[in-house]
C-alpha positions in Angstrom: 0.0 0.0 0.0 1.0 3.6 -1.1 2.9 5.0 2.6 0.6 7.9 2.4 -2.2 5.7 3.0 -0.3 3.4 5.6 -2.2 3.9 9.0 -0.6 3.1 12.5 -2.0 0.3 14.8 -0.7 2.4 17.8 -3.5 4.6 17.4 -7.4 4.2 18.6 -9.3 2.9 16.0 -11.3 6.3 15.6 -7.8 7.9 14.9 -7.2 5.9 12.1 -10.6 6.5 10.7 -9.5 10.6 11.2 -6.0 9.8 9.7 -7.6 8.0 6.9 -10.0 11.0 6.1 -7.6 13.4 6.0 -4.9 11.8 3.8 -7.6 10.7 1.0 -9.1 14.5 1.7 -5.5 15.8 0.9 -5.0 13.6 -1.6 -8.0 14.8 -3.7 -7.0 18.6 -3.0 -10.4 19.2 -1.6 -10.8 21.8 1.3 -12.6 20.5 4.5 -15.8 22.7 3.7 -16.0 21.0 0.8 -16.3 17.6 1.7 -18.1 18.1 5.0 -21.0 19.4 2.7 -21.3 16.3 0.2 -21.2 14.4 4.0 -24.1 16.5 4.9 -22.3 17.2 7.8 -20.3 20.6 9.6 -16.9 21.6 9.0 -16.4 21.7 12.3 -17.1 17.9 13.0 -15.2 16.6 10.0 -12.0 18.6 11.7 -13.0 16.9 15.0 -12.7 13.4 12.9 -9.8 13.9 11.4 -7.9 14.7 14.3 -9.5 11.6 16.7 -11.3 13.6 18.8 -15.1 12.4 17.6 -16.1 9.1 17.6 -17.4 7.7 13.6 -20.5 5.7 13.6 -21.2 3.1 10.8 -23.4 5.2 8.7 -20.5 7.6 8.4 -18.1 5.5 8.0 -20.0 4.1 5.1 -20.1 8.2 4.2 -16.2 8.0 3.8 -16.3 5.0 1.8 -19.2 6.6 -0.7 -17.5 10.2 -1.3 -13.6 10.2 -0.8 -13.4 6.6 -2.2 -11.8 4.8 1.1 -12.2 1.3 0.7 -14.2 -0.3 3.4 -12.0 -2.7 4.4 -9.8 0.2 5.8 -12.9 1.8 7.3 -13.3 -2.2 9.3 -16.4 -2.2 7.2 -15.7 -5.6 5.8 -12.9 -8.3 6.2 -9.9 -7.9 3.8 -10.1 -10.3 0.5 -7.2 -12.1 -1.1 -8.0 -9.8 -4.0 -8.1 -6.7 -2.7 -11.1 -4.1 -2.5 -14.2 -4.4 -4.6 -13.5 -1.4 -6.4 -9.9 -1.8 -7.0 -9.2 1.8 -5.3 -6.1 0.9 -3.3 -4.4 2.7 -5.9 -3.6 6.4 -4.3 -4.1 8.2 -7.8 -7.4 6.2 -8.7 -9.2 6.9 -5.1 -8.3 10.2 -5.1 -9.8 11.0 -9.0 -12.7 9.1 -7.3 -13.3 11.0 -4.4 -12.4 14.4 -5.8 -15.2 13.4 -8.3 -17.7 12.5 -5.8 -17.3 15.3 -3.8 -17.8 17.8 -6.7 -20.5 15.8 -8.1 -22.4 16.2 -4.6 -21.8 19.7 -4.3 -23.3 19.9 -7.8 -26.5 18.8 -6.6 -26.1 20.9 -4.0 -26.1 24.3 -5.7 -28.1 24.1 -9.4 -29.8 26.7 -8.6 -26.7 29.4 -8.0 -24.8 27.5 -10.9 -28.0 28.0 -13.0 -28.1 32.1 -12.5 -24.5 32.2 -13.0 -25.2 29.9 -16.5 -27.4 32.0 -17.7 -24.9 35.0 -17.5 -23.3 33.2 -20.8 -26.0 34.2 -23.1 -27.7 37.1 -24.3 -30.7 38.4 -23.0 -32.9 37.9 -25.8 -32.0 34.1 -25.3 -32.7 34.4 -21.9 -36.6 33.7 -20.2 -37.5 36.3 -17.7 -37.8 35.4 -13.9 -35.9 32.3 -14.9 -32.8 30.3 -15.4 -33.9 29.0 -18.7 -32.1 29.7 -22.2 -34.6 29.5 -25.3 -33.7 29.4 -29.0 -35.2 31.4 -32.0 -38.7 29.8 -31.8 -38.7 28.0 -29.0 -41.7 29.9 -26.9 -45.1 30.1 -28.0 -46.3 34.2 -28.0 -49.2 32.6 -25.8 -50.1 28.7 -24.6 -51.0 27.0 -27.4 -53.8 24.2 -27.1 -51.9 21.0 -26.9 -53.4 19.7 -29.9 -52.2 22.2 -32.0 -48.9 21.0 -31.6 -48.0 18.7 -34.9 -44.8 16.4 -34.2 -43.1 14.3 -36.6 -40.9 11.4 -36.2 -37.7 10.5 -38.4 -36.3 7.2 -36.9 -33.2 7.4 -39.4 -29.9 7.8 -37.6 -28.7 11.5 -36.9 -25.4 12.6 -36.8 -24.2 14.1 -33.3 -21.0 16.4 -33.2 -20.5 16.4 -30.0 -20.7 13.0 -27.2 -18.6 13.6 -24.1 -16.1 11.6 -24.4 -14.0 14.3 -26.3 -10.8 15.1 -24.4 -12.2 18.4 -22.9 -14.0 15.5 -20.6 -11.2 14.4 -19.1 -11.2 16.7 -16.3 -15.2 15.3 -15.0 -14.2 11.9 -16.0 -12.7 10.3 -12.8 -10.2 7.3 -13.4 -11.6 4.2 -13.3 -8.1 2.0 -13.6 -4.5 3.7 -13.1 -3.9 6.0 -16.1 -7.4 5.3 -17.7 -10.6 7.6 -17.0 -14.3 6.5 -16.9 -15.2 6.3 -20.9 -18.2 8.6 -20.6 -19.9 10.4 -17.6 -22.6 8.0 -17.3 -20.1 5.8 -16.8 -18.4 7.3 -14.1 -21.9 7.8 -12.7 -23.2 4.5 -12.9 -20.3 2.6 -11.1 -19.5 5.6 -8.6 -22.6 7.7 -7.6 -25.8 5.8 -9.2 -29.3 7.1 -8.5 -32.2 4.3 -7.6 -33.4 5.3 -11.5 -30.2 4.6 -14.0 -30.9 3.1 -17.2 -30.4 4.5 -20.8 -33.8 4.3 -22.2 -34.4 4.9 -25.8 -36.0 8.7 -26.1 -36.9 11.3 -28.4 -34.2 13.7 -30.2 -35.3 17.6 -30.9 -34.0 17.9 -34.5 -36.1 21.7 -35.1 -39.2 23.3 -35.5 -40.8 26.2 -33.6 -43.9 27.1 -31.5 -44.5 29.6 -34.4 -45.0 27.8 -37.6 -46.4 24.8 -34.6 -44.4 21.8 -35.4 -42.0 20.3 -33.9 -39.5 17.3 -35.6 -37.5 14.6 -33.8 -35.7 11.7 -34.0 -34.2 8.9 -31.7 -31.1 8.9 -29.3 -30.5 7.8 -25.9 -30.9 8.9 -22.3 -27.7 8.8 -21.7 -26.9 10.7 -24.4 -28.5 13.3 -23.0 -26.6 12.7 -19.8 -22.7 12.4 -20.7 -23.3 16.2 -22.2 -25.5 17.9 -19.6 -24.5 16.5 -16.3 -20.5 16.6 -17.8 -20.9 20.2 -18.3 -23.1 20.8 -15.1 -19.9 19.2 -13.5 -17.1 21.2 -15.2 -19.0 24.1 -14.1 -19.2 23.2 -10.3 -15.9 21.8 -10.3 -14.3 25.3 -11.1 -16.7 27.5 -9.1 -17.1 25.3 -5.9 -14.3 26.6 -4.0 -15.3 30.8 -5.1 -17.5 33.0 -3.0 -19.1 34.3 -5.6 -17.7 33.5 -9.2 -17.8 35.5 -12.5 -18.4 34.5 -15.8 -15.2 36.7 -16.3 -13.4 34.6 -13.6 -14.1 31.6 -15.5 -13.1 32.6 -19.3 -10.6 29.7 -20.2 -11.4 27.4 -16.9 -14.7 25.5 -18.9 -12.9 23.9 -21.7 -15.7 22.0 -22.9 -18.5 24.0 -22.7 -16.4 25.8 -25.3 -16.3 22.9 -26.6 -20.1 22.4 -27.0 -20.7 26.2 -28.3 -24.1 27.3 -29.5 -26.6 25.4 -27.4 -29.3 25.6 -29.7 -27.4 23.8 -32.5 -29.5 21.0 -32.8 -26.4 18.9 -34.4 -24.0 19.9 -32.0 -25.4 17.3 -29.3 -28.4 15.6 -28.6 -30.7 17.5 -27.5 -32.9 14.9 -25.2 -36.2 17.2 -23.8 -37.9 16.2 -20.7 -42.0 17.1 -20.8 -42.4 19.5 -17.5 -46.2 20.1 -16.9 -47.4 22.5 -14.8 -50.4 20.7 -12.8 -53.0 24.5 -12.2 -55.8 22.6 -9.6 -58.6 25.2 -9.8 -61.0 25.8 -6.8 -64.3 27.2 -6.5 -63.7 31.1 -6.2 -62.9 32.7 -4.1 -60.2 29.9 -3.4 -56.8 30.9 -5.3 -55.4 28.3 -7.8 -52.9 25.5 -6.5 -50.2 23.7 -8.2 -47.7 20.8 -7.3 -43.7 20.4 -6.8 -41.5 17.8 -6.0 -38.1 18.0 -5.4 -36.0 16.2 -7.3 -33.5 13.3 -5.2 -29.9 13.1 -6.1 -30.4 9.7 -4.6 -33.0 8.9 -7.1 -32.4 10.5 -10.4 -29.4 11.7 -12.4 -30.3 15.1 -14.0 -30.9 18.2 -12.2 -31.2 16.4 -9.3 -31.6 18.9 -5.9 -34.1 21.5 -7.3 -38.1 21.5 -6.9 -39.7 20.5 -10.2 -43.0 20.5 -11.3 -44.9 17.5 -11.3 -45.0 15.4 -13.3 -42.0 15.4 -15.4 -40.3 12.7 -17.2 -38.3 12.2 -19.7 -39.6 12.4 -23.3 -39.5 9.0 -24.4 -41.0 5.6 -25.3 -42.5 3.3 -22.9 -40.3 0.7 -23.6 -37.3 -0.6 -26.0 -40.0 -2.6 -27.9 -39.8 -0.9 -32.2 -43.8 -0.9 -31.3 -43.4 1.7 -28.6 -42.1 4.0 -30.7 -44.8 5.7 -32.6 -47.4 4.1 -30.5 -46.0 6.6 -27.3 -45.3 9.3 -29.8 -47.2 11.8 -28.3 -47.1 14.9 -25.6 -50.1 14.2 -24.3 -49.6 10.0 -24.0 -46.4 11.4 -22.0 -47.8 13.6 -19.7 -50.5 10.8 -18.6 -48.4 8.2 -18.0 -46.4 10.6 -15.7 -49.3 11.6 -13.9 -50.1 7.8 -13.1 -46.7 7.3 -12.1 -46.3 10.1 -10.0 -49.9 10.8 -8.5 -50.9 7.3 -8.3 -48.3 6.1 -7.3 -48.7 3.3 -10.2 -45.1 1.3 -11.1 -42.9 3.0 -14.0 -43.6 1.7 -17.8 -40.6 -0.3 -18.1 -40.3 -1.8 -21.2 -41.0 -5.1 -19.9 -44.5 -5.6 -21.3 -44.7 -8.0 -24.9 -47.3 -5.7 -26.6 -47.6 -1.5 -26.9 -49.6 0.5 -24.6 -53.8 -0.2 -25.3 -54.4 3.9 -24.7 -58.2 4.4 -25.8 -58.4 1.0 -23.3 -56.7 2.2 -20.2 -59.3 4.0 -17.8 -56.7 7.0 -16.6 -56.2 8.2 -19.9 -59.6 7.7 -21.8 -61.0 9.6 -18.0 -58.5 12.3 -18.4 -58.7 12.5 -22.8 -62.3 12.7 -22.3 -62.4 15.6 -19.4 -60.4 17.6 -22.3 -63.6 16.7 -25.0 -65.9 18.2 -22.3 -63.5 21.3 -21.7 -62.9 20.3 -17.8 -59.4 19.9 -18.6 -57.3 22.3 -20.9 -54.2 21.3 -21.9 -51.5 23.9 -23.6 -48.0 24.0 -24.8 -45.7 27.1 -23.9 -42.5 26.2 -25.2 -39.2 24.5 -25.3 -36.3 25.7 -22.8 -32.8 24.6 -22.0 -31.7 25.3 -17.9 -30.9 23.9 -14.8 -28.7 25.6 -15.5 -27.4 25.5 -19.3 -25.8 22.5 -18.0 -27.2 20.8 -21.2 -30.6 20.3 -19.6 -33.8 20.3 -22.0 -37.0 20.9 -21.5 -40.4 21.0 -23.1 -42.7 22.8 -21.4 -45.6 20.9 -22.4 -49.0 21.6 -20.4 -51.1 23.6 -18.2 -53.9 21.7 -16.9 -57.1 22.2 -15.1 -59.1 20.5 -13.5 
């Protein structure tokens, strides 16, 4: 073992714990605020570990072991194997890519919301939405809501060019090693063996490839969650990776410091990347007057999904995408509105995610939820509208279609 990570058996057994933090803490050149905030914990009682002077419970050793990448063997949280940790992490300069990784990706989640009004600062007010940190492109957002319907969306399932993918070498610095001297090959990589939500899989989903609220049409074609993901949440970490340890950074500050969001350029360039939209529908419940209008959030888990995970979101949201890997599911879930339902069961009622697992597509005109909620739009106690398509949270890479208002 590397003599930096060599612990004493003179010392109490909450001493070596502290020694252990603070080498693999060094190590990763992260500051002690830092890390004591992924732990969800003070600065003040991480110093107190480090030097031996607090006791370490299980659940934080098992902390350590999650965000600077000790393995748990030296943490006494399993026996030592013939082979060596789990995670092949004994290597100094792999466990401390690791944990410098995790403890910037967790402080990501932490703070979207100041990265996404420092994001914003990139672009030029006409691109910008008002009392938001959302980008739009030429087009994008409808002069008023437009009735759902109105919408016409068309479907090329040819392959598409992308330009850029994330694993250019402008990555390198948000892709942690995953062996000595070789890095995670994408972000979702990195993710999925290092930080995983409860919700990780790349699911087969819808590709913006143009259009515009004005002329009301809107054309796709197919990519990939993770697609989405190895662009957005690689430049959502380049960005809190450079700013983490400012008070209060500049876009000036940081000229030269975000090598690939350079990279990725214009963010409406609908070849650049893969532009992967989420449907976000604002749920309005209306009451009898003189009762003001409601609607519904939900904050968004780190623990449980991937992107701009840590903010409030309206509910539902979801990705826009099929059902299910099935060719079937394809144009048969080709819809805004078929998307929006099947959130709302998932996330009001509390009925299991569509999963791809069934053998046949979706019977819609069969299933009592939707033909209840397409027929309270027939008798106009339900209005559905579309009010446009925004990148944000922040222009990490994030897409979203802003696709309903509701009453009800």
């Amino acid at each position: 073992m590397t003599s930096w990570l060599r612990h004493s058996d003179r010392t109490g057994p909450d001493r070596q714990v502290g020694i252990l933090v603070r080498e693999y803490r060094l190590a990763s050149g992260l500051n002690q605020a830092a890390v004591a905030e992924a732990l969800g914990i003070t600065q003040q009682f991480l110093s107190q570990v480090e030097t031996g002077v607090r006791k370490v419970t299980l659940d934080q050793r098992h902390g350590f072991m999650r965000v600077l990448g000790i393995p748990a063997e030296e943490l006494g949280l399993a026996g030592r194997s013939r082979h060596g940790s789990a995670l092949h992490e004994t290597s100094a300069a792999v466990a401390s890519s690791r944990g410098r990784w995790r403890v910037q990706r967790h402080w990501l989640n932490r703070h979207r919301a100041e990265l996404g009004d420092l994001a914003a600062q990139w672009h030029a007010l006409e691109n910008r939405v008002p009392r938001t940190t959302l980008i739009a492109g030429d087009g994008w957002l409808a002069d008023r809501p437009l009735e759902l319907q109105s919408l016409r969306l068309r479907l090329d399932e040819r392959p598409q060019a992308v330009q850029t993918t994330g694993a250019e070498p402008e990555t390198l610095s948000v892709r942690p090693l995953r062996i000595p001297s070789t890095p995670f090959e994408t972000y979702s990589s990195a993710v999925k063996h290092l930080d995983p939500p409860q919700l990780f899989e790349s699911r087969p989903s819808y590709r913006y490839l143009g259009g515009s609220m004005s002329s009301r049409a809107m054309n796709f074609g197919l990519a990939t969650y993770f697609d989405k993901l190895d662009v957005s949440e690689a430049l959502a970490h380049e960005l809190a990776a450079a700013t983490m340890n400012h008070t209060e950074p500049t876009t000036a500050e940081l000229r030269g410091k975000l090598p690939f969001r350079e990279l990725v350029g214009d963010p409406f360039d609908t070849a650049g990347r893969a532009i992967v939209p989420a449907v976000t529908t604002l749920t309005l419940r209306l009451r009898r007057y003189p009762a003001d209008p409601t609607f519904l959030l939900h904050w968004r888990d780190p623990a449980r999904v991937a992107t701009a995970a840590g903010v409030y979101d309206v509910i539902p949201a979801g990705e826009f995408q099929p059902s299910g890997v099935a060719l079937w599911d394809r144009n048969n879930d080709f819809s805004l509105w078929r998307n929006i339902v099947r959130e709302f069961s998932e996330e009001l009622l509390g009925q299991p995610e569509h999963d791809g697992s069934r053998s046949s597509p979706i019977d819609y005109p069969r299933w009592p939820l939707y033909e209840q909620l397409s027929d309270a739009r027939r008798r106009g106690r339900l209005s559905a509208f579309v009010l446009g398509l925004g990148a944000g949270r922040p222009h990490l890479g994030c897409d979203d279609l802003d696709g309903g208002r509701h009453r009800r």
